[in-house]
C-alpha positions in Angstrom: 18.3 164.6 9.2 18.1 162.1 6.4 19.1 158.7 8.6 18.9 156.5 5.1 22.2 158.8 3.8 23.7 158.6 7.2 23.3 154.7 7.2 24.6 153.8 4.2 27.6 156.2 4.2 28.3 154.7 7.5 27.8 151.5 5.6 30.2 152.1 2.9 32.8 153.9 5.2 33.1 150.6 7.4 33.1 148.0 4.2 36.1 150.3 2.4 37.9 150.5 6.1 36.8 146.5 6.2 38.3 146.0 2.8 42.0 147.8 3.2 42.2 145.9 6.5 41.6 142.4 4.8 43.8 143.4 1.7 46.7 144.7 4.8 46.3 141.4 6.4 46.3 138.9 3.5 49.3 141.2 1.7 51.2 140.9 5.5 50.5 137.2 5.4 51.1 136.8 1.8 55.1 138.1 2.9 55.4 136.5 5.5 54.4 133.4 3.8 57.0 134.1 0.8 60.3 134.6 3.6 59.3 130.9 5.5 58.8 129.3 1.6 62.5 130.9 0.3 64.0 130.2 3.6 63.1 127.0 3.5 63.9 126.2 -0.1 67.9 127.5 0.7 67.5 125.3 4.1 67.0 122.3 1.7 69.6 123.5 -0.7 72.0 123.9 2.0 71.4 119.6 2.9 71.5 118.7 -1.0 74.7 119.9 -1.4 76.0 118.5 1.9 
């Protein structure tokens, strides 16, 4: 058994799985974020025009 292969295909599994996780994460947030900014923008909209 070659345990330099097995280490750093275990590496590189764990940094891509790392990586989509992250990009999941900060795309989820990066949503989330948008909603409360355009919610927020008609909220403000909504007490101008009153």
């Amino acid at each position: 058994m070659n345990y330099g292969a097995i280490f750093w295909i275990v590496v590189y599994l764990i940094s891509t799985v790392l990586f989509f996780v992250v990009a999941g994460i900060i795309t989820f947030v990066g949503l989330m974020d948008l909603k409360f900014l355009t919610r927020g923008r008609k909220i403000q909209a909504d007490k101008s025009d009153n």
